[in-house]
N, C-alpha and C positions, 0 to 999 in steps of 0.2 A: 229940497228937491221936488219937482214936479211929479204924480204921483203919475204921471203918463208914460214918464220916461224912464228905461233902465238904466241907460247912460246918457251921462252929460258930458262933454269934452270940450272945455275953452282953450285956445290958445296954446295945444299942444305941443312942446317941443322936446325933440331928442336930437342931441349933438355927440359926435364921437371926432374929440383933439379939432374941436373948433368948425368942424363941418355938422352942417343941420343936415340929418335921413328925414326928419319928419319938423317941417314948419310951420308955426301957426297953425294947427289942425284945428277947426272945431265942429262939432257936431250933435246931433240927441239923436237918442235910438226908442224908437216907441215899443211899449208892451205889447208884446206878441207879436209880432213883425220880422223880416226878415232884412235885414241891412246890407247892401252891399259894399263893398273895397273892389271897386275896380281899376286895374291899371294893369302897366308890362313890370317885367320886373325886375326888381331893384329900386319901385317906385315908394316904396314906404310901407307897404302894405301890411309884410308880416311883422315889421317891427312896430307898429301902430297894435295890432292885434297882443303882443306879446306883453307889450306893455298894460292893455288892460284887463289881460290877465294873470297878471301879477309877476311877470317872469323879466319885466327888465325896470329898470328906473324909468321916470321920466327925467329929462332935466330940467325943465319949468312947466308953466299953464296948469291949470286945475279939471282934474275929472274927479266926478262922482260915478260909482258904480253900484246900484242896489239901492240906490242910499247912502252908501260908505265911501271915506275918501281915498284913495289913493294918497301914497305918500306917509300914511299909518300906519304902525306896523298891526299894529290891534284891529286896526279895520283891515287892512287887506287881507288878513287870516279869516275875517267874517265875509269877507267877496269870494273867497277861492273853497269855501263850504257850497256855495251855489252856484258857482261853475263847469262849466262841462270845455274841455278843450281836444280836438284833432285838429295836431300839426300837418305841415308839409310832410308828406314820406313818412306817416305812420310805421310804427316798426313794433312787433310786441317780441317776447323771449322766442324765437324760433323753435326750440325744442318739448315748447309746451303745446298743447292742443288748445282749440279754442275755447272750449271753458276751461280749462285751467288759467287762461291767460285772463280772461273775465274776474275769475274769482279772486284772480291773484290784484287784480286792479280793484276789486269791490273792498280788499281788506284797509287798502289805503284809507277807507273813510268809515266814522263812527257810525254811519247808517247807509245803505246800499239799495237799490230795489234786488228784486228775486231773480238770479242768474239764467233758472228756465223759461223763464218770461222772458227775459234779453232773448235768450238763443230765436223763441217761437217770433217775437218782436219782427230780428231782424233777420228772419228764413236760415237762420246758421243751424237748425236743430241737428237735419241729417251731417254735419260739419263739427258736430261738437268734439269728437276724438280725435279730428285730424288736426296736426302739427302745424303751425300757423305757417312754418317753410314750403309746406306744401300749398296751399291757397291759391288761389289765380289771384290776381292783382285786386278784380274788383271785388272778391271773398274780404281779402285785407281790408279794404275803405269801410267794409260794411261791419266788421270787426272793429274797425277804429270808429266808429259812431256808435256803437254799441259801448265800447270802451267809455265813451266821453258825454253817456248818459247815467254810466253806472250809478251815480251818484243822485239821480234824478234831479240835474239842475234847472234852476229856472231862466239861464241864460249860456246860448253854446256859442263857443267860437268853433268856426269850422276854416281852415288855412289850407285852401287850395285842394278842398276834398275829393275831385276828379282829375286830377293831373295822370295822364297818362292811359287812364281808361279808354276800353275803346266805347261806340257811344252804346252799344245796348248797356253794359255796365254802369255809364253814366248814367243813364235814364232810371235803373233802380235806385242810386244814389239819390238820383235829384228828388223820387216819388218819395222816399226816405225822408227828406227834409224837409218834405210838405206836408208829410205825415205829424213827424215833429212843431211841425210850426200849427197845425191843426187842433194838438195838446195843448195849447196856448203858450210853448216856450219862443224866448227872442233868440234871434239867430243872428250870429255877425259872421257873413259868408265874405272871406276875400276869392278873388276868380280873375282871370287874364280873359273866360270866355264869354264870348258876348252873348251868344243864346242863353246859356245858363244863368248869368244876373238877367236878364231879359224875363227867363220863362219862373225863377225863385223868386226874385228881389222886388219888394214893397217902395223900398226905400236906396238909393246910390249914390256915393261920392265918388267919382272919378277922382284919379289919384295921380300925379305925375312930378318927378322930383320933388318927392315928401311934402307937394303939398295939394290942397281941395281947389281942383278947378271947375267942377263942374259938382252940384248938390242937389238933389232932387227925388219928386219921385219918377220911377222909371219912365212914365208917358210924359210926365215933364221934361225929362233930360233930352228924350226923343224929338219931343215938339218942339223945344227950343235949339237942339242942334243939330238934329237930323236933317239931310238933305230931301230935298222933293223927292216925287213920287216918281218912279221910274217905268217906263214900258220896257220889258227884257223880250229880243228879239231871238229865237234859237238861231245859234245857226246863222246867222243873218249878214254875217262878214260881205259877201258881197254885194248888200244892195244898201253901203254906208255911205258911197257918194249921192246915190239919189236921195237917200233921205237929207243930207248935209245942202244939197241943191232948194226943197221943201221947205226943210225946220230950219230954224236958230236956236233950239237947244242944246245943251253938250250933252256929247254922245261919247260912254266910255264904251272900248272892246274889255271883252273877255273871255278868250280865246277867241274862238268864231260866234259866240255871243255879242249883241248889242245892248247896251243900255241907254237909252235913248231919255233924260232929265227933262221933265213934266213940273217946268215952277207954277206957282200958282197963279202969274199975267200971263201964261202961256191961254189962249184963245181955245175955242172945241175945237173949230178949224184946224188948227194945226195938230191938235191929239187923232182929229179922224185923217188926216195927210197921213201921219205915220202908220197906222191902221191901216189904211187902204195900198201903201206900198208893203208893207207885209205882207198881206194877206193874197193881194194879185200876183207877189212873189212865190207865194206857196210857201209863207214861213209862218210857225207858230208866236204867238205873241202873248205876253202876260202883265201883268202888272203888276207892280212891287211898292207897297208900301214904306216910309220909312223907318229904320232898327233901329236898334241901340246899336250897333259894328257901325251905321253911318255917321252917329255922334258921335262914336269914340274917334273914328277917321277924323273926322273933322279936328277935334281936340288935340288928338296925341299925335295918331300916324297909324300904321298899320302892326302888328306884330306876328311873327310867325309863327308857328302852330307849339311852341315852348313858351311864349307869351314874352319874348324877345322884341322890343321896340326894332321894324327897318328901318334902316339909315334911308 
């Protein structure tokens, strides 16, 4: 194994009664880095995750994790000594408080770090009595990475660790994982949202019926499928036939927004036309670079705020 890579993944396949979730997957995950799984869901994601941490089989192809193979029963008990795992919908015992529920996950393993350094770690201190039922949602996530460090691993998966948050809670989440990832641990982040693999992830495999279409690093994934640079007009709904009279660009609405497609044979000329009807309209005008939401559009399609592919 490459002393660079945590994991290696050739040729990954899981099949359930003759149907592939996950085909042909391959990939390396570099030390200290932060990896992303993106896609909508049902695309393979948490079962790709599940399996390289040791909770499902695979049915063929070869991964290495750590060093160790998969497939072993001897080695995968020496992979899951250095793992850290938060599932989808973290859940801990409701009735315990949140150091209790710490302690009680620290016993799981023959060495732990220090549970009042968790609590200070992850701002749970003044939280430590209270019963994890009571929690706000983003209390729980932060509990659940607190949870899936207990063990101080040198590689975490993290399965959709913002679902449902609202965004200030995301935001401490995500500062959380850069933290993490700061301490030099690898991170295998799955996510449906595109700012967050955008603003986490080192590293991306786009993901669509269990298999890798799209592999890269993030400014790679962008430059190679991201659409041109956009002018966003506020507001600007009624003055799309004059610009449509001007430009040959497409021009998408949204709502009473315009987005007005700036490819790169597009001339100055015609970026100052659109400018100059703008701005004698009295409408504000901005420029929009291209995301990663414009490669995934491209690639997959859109999905709704559940990470639900639209039809």
């Amino acid at each position: 194994m490459d002393d660079d890579y945590v994991i290696e993944v050739n040729n990954l396949v899981k099949s359930y009664s003759n149907v592939r979730v996950v085909d042909n997957v391959s990939f390396n995950v570099k030390r200290g880095t932060v990896f992303a799984l993106l896609g909508p869901n049902g695309a393979g994601k948490t079962t790709i995750v599940e399996i390289l941490a040791c909770l499902r089989s695979l049915t063929s192809g070869r991964v290495r994790i750590l060093g160790y193979r998969l497939g072993d029963r001897g080695e995968e008990m020496q992979i899951k000594k250095h793992i850290g795992l938060m599932p989808q919908d973290f859940k801990a015992l409701d009735k315990l408080t949140v150091k209790e529920n710490l302690q009680l996950f620290a016993k799981m393993y023959d060495k732990h770090v220090n549970i009042d350094e968790l609590l200070i770690k992850f701002d749970l201190k003044d939280y430590a009595h209270v019963r994890f039922e009571k929690l706000s949602g983003g209390l729980k996530q932060r509990l659940g990475l607190a949870v899936s460090i207990v063990n101080d691993p040198k590689l975490l998966f993290l399965d959709e660790p913002t679902t449902g948050l609202d965004p200030a809670a995301r935001r401490q989440v995500w500062e959380i994982i850069r933290s993490l990832k700061g301490e030099g641990k690898t991170i295998i982040l799955t996510s449906h949202y595109m700012d967050e693999v955008e603003y986490l992830a080192d590293e991306v495999a786009v993901i669509n019926k269990g298999s890798i279409i799209a592999l890269g690093s993030t400014r790679e994934i962008i430059d190679r499928f991201g659409s041109a640079k956009r002018i966003l007009i506020r507001n600007g709904y009624s003055i799309i036939e004059r610009i449509r009279r001007e430009v040959t660009s497409n021009i998408v609405t949204s709502g009473n927004d315009l987005l007005v497609y700036v490819d790169n044979d597009n001339n100055s000329s015609m970026v100052k036309s659109i400018i100059e009807i703008a701005v004698s309209s009295g409408y504000e005008f901005y420029f929009k670079n291209p995301s990663l939401e414009d490669a995934f559009l491209r690639l997959v399609g859109r999905l709704d705020e559940h990470g639900t592919l639209l039809k």
